[in-house]
C-alpha positions as CSV (number, residue, x, y, z in Angstrom):
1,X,0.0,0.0,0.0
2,X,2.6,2.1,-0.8
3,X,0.7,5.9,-3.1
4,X,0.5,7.8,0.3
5,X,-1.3,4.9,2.7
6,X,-4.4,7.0,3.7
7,X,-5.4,7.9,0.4
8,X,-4.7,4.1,-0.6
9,X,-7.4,3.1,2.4
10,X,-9.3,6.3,1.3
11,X,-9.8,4.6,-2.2
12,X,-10.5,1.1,-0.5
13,X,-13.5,2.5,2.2
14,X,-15.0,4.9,-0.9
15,X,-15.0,1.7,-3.2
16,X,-16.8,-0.3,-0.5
17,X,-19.3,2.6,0.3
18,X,-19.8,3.4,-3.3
19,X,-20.7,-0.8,-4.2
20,X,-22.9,-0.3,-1.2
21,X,-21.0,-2.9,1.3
22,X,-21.1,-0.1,3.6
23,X,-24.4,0.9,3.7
24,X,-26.0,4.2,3.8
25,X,-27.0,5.5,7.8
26,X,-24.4,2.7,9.4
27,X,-21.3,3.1,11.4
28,X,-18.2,2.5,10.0
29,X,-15.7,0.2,11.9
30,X,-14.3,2.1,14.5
31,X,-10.7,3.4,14.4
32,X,-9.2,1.0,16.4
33,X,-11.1,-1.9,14.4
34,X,-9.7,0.1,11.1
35,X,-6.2,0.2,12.4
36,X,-6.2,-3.7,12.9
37,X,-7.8,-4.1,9.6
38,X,-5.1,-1.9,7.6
39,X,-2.5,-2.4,9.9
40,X,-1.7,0.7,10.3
41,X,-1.5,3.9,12.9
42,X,-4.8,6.0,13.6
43,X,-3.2,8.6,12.8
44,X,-3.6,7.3,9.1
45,X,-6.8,5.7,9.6
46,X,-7.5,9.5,10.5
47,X,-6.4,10.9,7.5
48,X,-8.3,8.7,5.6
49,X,-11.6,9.5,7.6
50,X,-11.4,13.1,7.7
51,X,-10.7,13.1,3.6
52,X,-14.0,11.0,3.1
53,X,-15.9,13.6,5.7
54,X,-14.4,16.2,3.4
55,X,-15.7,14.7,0.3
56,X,-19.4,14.2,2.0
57,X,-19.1,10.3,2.6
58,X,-19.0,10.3,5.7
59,X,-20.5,12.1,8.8
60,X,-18.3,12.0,11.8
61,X,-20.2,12.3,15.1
62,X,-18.7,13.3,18.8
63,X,-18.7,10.1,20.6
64,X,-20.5,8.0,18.2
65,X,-17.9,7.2,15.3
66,X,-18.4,8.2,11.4
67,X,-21.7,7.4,10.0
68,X,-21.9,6.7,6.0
69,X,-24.0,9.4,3.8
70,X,-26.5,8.6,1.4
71,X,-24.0,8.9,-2.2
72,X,-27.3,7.5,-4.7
73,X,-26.4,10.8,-6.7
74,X,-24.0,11.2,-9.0
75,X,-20.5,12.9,-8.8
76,X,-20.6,15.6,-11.4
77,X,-17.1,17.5,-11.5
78,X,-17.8,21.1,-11.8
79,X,-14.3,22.2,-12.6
80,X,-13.1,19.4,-15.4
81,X,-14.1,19.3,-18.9
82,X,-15.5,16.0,-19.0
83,X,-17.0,14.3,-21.5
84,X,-20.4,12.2,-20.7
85,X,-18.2,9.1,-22.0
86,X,-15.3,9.6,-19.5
87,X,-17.8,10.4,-16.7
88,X,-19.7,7.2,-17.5
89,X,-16.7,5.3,-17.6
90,X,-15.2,6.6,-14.0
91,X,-18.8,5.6,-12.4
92,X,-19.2,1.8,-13.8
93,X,-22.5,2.2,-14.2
94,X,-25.0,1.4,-17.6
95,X,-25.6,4.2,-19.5
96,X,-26.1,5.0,-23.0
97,X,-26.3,8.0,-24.7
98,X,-29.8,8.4,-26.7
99,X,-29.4,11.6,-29.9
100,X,-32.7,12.7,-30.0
101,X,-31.5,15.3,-32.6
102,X,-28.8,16.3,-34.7
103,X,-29.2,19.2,-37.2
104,X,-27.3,21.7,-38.8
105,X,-29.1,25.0,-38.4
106,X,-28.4,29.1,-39.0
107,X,-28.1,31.0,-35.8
108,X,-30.9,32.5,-34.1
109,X,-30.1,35.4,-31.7
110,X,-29.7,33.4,-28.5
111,X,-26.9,31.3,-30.9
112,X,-25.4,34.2,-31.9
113,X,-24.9,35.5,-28.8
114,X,-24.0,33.0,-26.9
115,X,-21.1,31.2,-29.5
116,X,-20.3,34.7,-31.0
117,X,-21.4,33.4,-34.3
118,X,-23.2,35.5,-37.3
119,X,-25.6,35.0,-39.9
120,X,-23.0,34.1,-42.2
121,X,-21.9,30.8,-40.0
122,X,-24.1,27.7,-39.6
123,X,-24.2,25.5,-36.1
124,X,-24.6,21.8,-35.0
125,X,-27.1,21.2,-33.1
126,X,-27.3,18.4,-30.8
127,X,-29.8,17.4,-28.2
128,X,-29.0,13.6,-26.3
129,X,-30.7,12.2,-23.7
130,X,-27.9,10.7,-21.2
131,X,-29.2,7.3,-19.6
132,X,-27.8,5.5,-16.5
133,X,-29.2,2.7,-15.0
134,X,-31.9,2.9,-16.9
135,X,-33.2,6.7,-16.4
136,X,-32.7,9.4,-18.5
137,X,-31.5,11.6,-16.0
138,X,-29.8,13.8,-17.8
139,X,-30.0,16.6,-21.6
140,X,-27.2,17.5,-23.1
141,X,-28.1,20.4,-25.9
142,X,-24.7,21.2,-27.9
143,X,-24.2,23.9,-30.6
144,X,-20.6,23.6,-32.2
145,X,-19.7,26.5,-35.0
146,X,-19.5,24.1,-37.9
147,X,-16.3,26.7,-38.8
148,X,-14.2,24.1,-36.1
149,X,-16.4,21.0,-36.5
150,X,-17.2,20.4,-40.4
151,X,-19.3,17.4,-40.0
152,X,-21.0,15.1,-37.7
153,X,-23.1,11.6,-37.4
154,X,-25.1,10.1,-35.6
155,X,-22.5,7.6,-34.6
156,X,-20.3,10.1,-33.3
157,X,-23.1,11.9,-31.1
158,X,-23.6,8.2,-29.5
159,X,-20.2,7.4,-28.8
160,X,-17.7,10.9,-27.7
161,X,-17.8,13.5,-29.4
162,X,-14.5,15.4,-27.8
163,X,-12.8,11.7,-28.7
164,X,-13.9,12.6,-32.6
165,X,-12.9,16.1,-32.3
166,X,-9.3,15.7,-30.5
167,X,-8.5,12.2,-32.1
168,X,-10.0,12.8,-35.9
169,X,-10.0,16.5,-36.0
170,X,-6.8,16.9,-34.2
171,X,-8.0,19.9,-32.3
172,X,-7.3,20.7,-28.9
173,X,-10.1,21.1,-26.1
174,X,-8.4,23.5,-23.8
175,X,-10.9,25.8,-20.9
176,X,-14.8,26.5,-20.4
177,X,-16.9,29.2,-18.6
178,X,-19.6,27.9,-16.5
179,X,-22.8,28.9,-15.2
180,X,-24.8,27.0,-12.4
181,X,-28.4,27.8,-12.0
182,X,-31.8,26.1,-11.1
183,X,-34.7,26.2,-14.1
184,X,-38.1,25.2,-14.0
185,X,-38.4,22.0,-15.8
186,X,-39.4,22.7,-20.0
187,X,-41.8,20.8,-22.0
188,X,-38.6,19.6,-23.8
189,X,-37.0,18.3,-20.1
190,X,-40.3,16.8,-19.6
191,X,-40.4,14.8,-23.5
192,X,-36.4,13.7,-23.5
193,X,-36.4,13.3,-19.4
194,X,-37.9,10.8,-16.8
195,X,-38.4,13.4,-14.1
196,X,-40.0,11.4,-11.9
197,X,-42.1,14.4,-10.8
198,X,-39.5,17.3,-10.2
199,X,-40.6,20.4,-11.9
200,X,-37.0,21.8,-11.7
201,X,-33.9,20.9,-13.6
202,X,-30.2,22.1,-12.4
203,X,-28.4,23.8,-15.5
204,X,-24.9,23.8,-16.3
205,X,-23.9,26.3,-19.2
206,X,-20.4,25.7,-20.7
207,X,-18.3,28.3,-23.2
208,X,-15.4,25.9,-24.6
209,X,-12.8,27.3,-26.1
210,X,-9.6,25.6,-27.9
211,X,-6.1,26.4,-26.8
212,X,-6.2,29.3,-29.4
213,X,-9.0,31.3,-27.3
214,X,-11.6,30.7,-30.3
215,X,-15.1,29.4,-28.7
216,X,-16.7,26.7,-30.6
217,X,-18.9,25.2,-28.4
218,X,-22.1,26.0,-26.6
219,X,-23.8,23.9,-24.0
220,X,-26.7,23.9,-21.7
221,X,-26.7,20.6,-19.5
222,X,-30.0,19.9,-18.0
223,X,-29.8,17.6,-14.7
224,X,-32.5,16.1,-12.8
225,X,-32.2,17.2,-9.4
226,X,-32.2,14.5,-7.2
227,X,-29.6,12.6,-9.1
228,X,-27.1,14.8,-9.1
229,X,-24.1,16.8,-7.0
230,X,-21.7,18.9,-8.2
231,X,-18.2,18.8,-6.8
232,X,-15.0,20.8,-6.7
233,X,-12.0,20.7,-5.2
234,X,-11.5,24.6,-3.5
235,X,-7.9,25.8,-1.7
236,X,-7.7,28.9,0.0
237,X,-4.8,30.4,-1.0
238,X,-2.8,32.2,2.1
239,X,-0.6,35.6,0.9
């Protein structure tokens, strides 16, 4: 066990809560019984306890141990650019990707604000349901500036489409500006989505930009609400 040893028993109690052999509301061992279990000092078993409070796994309670969290919902990094693919891969879960359209349209005003594009340039636009564990709980409505992307399919929309446009268009994904709000649930949410009843939908907007500053993509990321938490990583930075 040799990475950093708390972060190796970190990885090994977040597996275990994650597969569900620790079970939501129950204790955890208790440091001693971690220490024999590891074999190692509580002063690691520590480390690795306080990292999973940290990350929201785990409650620790004054006198009573560390009691596991409910994790049902979905890790959703806020900071990365991730692609659907990549996230689906991490969490070992079924999905599938459902395109529910792909089109090549001229901007309308919202368009042309948001991906600083003109009449003059024509857009992909792509709308796919995301799917995991059987519940579409997630729409993804891309516009690329067809300038960058020339051409698109189906097949492509189904599988990655950053994998076709860094390993076929040799282009490189480099930063995005984000905005995090709350929206009430649209009659399109309610068609591509099963909301299960929530009437509001957490949005994520992304601006992506290649390394050369030039935006080509625009995203609005509708999320079911109970499915899903956003994380980051945040250091405060000491002068």
């Amino acid at each position: 066990m040799r990475e950093n040893k708390y972060l190796t028993i970190y990885n090994d109690l977040l597996l275990k809560i994650r597969q569900g052999i620790l079970k939501a509301n129950e204790k955890l061992p208790s440091e001693n019984e971690l220490v024999q279990q590891y074999q190692t000092s509580r002063e690691t078993i520590r480390k690795a306890l306080n990292l999973l409070s940290e990350h929201g796994y785990i409650q620790k309670i004054k006198g009573k141990g560390s009691i596991v969290l409910d994790v049902s919902k979905y890790d959703f990094p806020v900071s990365g650019l991730v692609s659907f693919k990549e996230l689906a891969q991490k969490m070992k879960k079924p999905s599938k990707t459902i395109v529910c359209e792909l089109d090549l349209v001229k901007p309308d005003e919202y368009l042309k604000k948001h991906l600083h594009v003109t009449n003059k340039d024509e857009v992909w636009k792509v709308i796919r349901a995301r799917e995991i564990e059987g519940e579409k709980i997630i729409l993804d409505k891309d516009f690329f500036n067809k300038k960058f992307v020339p051409s698109l399919t189906r097949e492509i929309c189904e599988d990655s489409i950053y994998e076709y446009i860094e390993n076929e268009l040799k282009l490189k994904i480099s930063f995005a500006k984000k905005e995090i709000f709350v929206d009430k649930a649209t009659d399109e949410d309610d068609q591509y989505l099963d909301l299960e009843g929530y009437n509001h939908i957490v949005v994520v907007k992304n601006f992506v930009y290649l390394d050369d500053a030039s935006l080509f993509q625009y995203t609005e990321s509708r999320h079911r609400l109970d499915k899903f938490r956003f994380v980051d990583f945040a250091r405060r930075s000491h002068q």
